[in-house]
Each structure stands twice: as structure tokens, then as C-alpha cells.
NULUM-289643 format. One line per field, with one value per atom (N, C-alpha, C): residue number from 1; residue in one letter; x, y, z. Coordinates in Angstrom, 3 decimals, padded with zeros to 6 digits. Each point is the difference from the previous one (the first is absolute). Layout:
% residues N
i = [NUM, ...]
aa = [A, ...]
c1 = [X, ...]
c2 = [Y, ...]
c3 = [Z, ...]
This chain:
% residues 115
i = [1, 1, 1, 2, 2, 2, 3, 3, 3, 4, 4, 4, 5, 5, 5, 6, 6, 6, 7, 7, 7, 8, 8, 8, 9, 9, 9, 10, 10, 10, 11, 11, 11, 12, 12, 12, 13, 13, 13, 14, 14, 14, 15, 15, 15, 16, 16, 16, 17, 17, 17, 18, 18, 18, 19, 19, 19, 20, 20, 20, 21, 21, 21, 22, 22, 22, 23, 23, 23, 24, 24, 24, 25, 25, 25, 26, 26, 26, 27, 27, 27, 28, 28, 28, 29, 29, 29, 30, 30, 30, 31, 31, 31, 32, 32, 32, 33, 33, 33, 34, 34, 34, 35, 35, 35, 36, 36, 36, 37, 37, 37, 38, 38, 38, 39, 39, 39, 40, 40, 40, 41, 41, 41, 42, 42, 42, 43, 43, 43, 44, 44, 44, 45, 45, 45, 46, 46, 46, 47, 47, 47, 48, 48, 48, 49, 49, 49, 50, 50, 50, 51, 51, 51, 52, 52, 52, 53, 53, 53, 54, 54, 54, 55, 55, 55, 56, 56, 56, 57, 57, 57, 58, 58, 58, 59, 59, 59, 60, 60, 60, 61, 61, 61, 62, 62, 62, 63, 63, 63, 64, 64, 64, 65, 65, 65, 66, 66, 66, 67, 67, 67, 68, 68, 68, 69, 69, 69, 70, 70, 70, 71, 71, 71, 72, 72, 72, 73, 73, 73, 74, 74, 74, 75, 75, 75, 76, 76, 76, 77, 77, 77, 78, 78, 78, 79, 79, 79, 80, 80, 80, 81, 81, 81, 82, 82, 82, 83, 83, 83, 84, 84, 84, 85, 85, 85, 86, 86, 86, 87, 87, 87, 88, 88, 88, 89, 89, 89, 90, 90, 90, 91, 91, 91, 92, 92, 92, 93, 93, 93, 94, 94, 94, 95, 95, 95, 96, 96, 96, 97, 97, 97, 98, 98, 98, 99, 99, 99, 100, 100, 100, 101, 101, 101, 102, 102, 102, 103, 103, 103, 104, 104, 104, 105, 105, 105, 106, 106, 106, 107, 107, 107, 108, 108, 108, 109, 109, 109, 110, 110, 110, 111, 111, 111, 112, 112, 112, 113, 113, 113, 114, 114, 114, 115, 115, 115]
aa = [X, X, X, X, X, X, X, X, X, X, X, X, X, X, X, X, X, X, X, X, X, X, X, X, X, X, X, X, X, X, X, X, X, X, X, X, X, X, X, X, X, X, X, X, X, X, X, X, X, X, X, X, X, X, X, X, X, X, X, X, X, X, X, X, X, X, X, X, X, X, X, X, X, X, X, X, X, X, X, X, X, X, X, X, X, X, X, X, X, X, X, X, X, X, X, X, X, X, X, X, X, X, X, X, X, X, X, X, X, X, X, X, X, X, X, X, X, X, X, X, X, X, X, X, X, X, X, X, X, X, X, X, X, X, X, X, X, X, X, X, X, X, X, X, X, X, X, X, X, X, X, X, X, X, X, X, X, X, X, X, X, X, X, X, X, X, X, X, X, X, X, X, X, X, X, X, X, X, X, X, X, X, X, X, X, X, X, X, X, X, X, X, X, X, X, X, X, X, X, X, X, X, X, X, X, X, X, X, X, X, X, X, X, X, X, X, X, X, X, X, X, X, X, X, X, X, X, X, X, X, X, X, X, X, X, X, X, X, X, X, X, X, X, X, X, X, X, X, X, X, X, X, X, X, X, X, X, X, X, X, X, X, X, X, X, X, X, X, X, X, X, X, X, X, X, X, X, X, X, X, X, X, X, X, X, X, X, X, X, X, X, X, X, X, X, X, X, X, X, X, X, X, X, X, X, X, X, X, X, X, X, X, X, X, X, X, X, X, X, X, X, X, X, X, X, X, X, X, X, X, X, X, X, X, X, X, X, X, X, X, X, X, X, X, X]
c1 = [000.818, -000.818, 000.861, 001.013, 000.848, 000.726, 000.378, 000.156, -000.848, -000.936, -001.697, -000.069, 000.178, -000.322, 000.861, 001.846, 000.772, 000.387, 001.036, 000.194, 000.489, -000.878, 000.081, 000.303, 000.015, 000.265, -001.168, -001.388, -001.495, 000.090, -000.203, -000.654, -001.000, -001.152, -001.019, 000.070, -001.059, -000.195, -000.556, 000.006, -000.116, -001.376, -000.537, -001.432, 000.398, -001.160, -000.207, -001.260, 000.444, -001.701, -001.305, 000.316, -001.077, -000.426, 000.916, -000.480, -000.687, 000.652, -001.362, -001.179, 000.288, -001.600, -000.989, 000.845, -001.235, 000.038, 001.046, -000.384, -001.036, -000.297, -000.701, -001.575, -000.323, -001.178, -000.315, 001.161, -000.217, -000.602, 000.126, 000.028, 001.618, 000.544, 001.589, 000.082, 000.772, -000.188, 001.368, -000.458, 001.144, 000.822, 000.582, 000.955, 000.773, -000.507, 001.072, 000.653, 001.370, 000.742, 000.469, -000.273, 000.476, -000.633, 000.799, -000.428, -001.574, -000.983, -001.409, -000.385, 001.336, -000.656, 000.522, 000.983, -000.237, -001.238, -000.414, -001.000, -001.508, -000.086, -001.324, 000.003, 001.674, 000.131, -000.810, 000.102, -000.871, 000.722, -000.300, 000.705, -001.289, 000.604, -000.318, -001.700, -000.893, -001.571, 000.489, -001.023, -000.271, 001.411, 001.111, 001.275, -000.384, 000.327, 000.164, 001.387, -000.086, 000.958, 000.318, 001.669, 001.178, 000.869, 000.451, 001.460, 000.923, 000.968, 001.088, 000.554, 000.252, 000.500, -001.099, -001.228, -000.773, -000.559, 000.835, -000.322, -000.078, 001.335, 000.514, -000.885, -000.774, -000.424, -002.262, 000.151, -001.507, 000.086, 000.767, 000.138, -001.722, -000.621, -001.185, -001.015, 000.237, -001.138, 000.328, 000.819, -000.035, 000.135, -000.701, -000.062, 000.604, 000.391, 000.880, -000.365, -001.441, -000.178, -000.826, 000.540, 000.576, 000.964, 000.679, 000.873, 000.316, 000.226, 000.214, 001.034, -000.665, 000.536, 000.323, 001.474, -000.048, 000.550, 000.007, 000.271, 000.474, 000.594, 000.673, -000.235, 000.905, -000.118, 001.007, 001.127, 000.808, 000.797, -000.271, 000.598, 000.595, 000.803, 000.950, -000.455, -001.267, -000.289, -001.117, -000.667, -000.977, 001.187, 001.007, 001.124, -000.079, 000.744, 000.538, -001.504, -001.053, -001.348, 000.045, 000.017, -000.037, 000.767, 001.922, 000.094, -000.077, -000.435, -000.107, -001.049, -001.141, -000.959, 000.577, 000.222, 000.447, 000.871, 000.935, 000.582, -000.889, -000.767, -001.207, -001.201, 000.207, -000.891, -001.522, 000.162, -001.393, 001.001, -000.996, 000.506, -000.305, 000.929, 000.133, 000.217, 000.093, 000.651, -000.240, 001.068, 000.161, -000.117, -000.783, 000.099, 000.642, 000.568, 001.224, -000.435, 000.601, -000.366, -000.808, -001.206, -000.982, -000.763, -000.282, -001.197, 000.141, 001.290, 000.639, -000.570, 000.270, 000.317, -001.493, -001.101, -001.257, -001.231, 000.991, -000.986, 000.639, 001.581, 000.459, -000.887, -000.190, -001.074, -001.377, -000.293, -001.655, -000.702, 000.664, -000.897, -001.040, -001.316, -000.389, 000.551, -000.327, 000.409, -001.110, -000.173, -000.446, 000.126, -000.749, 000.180, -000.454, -001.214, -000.383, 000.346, -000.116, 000.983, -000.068, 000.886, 000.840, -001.423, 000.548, -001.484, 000.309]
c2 = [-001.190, 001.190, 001.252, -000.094, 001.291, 000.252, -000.955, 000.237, 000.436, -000.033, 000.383, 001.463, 000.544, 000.980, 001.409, -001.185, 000.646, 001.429, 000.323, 001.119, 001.384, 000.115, 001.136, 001.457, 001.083, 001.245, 000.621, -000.593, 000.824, -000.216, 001.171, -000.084, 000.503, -001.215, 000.631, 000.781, 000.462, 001.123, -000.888, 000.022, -000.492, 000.502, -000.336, 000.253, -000.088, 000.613, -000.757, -000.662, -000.781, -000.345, 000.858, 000.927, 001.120, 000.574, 000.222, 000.540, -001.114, -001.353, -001.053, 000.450, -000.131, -000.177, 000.985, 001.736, 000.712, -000.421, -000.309, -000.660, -001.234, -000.577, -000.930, 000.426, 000.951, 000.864, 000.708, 000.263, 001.044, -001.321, -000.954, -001.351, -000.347, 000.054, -000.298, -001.187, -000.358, -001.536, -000.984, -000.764, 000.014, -001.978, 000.020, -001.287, -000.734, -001.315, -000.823, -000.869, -000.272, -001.058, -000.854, -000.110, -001.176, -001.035, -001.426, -001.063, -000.572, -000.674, -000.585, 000.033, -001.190, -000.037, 001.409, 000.618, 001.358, 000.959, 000.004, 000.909, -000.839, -000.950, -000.720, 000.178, 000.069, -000.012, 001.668, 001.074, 001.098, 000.997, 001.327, 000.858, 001.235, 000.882, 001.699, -000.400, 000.756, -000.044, 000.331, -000.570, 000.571, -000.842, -000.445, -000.166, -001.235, 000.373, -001.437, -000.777, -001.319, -000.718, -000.047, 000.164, -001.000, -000.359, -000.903, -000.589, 001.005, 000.496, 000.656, -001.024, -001.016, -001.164, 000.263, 000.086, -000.133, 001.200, 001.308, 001.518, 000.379, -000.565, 000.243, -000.494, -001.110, -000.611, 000.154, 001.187, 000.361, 001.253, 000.892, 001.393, 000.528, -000.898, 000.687, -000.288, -000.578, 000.100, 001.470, 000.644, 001.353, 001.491, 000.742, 001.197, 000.932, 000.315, 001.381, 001.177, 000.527, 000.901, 001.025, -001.183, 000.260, -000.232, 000.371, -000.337, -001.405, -000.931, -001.219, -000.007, -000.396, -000.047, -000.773, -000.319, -001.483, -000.692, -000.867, -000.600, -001.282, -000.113, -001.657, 000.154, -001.194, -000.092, 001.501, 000.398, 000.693, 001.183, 000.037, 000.865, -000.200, -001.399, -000.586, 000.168, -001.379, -000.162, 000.942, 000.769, 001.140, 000.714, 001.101, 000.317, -000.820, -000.853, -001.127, 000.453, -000.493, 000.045, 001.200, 001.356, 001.519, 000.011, 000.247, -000.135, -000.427, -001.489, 000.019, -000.140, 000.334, 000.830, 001.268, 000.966, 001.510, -000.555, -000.659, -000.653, -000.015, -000.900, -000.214, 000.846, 001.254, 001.356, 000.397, -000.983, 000.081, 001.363, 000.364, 000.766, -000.880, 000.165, -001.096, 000.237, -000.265, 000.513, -001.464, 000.485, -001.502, 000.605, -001.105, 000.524, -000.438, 001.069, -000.064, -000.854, -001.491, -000.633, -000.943, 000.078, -000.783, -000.628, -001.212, -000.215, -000.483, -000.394, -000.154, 001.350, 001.424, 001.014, 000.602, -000.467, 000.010, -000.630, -000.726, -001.187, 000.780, 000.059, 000.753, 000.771, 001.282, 001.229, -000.110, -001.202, -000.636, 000.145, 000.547, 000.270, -001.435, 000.468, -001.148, -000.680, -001.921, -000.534, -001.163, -000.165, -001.085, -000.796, -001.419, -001.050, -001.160, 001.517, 000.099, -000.622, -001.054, -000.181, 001.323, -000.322, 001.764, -000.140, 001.550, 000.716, -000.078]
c3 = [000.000, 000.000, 000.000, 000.931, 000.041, -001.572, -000.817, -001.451, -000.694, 000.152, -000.747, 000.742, 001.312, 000.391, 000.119, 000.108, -000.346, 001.533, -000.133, 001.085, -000.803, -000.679, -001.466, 001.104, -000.862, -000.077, 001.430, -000.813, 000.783, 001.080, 001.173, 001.232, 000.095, 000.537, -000.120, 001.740, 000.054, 001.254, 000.674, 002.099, 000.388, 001.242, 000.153, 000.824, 001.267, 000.941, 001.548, 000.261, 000.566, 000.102, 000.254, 000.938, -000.024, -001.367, -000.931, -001.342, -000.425, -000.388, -000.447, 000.598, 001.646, 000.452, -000.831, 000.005, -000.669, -001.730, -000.099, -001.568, -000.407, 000.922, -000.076, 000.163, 000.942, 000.083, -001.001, -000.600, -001.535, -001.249, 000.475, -001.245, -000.970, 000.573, -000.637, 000.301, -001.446, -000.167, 000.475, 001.464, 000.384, -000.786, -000.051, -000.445, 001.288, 000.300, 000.674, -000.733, -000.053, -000.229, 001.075, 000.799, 000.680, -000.605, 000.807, -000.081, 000.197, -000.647, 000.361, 001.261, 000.798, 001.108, 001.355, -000.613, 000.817, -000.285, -001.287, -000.138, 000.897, -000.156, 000.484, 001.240, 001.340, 001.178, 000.263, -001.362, 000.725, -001.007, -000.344, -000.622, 000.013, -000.839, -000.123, -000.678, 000.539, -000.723, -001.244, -000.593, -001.380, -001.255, 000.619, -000.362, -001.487, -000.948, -001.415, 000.412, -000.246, -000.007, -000.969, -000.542, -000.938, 001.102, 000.025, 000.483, -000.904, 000.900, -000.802, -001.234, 000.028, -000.918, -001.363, 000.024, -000.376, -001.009, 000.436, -000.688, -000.888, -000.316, -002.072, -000.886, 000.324, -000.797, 000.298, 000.908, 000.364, -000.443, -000.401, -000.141, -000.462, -001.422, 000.100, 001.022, 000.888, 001.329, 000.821, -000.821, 001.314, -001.024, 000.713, -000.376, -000.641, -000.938, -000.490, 000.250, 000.445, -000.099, 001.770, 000.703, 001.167, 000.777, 001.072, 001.085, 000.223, 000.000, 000.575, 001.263, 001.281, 000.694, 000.757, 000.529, -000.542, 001.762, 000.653, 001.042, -000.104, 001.364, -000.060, 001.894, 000.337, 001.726, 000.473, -000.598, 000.643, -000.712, -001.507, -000.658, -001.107, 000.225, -001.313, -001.316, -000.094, -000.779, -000.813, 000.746, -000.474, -000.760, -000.014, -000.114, -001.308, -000.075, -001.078, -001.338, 000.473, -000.721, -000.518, 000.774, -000.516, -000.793, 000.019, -000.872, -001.077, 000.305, -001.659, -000.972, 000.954, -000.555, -000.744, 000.979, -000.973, -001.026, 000.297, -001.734, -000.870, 000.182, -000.878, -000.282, 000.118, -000.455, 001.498, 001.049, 000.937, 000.712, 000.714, 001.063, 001.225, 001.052, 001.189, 000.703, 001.445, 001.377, 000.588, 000.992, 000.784, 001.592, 000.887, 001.131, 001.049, 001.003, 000.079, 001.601, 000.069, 001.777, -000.206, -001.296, -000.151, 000.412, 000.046, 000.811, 001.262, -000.022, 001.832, 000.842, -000.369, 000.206, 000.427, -001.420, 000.107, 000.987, 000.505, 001.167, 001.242, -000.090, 001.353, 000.553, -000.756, -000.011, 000.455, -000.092, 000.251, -000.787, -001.501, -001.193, -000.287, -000.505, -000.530, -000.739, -000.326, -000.391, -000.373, -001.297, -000.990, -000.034, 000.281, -001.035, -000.871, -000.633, -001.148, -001.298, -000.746, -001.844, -000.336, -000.910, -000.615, -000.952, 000.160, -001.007, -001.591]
């Protein structure tokens, strides 16, 4: 995957969870890549699943013509996903702590199938 995703040039910009939260109230479309059974253990409302492994090859399941914002458990792999989204023409942000960071907080938590 890291050959497919590559550690190119783009950084995408990095979020806090507080900005998701009001991004998510606004309707911003948020992206998890973690693994199945991390996303099923609970994640961000509203959140679509790809497995990061899984991205390159879903690109038209996600938006161009909004924000994608994108999560994992801790930062890495959201990061990894953003960029290389913005490679690939989306606009992206990754958030920064993720959903470790998001449960810390007592933010709600889902576990909902991805939308």
C-alpha cells in the first residue's frame, strides 16, 4: 500500500477533532480508513468506510466536490490517505489524534455500517 500511496511531495492539512466535530454538524463528509474490525469496534457518526489498503482503488466512492475528511485510530494513516488524496485532485484533511483522541474527549461514537 505504501507503494501505491507513496510518501510524495503533498501535505495535506491537518484537523483537530473539535473542527471535525463542527464539520460534521455542517454535513462534511467524513472518511475512515482503518481496519473493518476497528471501524465496527466504534468510530466518528456519520463516518464512510475504505480501509486505507482499499482507497486507490475506491476513489469514485468519494467526493470531489467537497472536503473529505479523513480519520484513522491516531493520525498515521488518515495523513497517509490525505495525502494522497490531494495527489489525486480531492481536497482532504486528515485528523490530527483520531479516533483514539475522539473517544478520549467523550465525543460521540458509532457503531453504525458506514454510510
Amino acid at each position: 500500500m505504501t507503494e501505491v500511496l507513496g510518501k510524495g511531495e503533498i501535505m495535506a492539512n491537518e484537523v483537530s477533532i473539535d473542527e471535525l466535530e463542527q464539520a460534521i454538524k455542517d454535513g462534511a463528509f467524513v472518511l475512515d480508513v482503518r481496519e473493518g474490525w476497528e471501524f465496527e469496534n466504534g468510530h466518528v457518526p456519520t463516518a464512510h468506510h475504505i480501509p486505507l489498503g482499499d482507497v486507490p482503488d475506491q476513489l469514485a466512492e468519494l467526493p470531489k466536490e467537497v472536503q473529505v475528511w479523513v480519520i484513522c485510530q491516531a493520525g498515521g494513516r488518515s495523513m497517509t490517505a490525505a495525502n494522497y488524496l490531494e495527489s489525486q485532485k480531492f481536497s482532504a484533511v486528515s485528523v490530527a489524534g483520531g479516533t483514539g483522541s475522539w473517544v478520549e474527549a467523550g465525543k460521540l461514537v458509532s457503531t453504525e455500517p458506514s454510510n
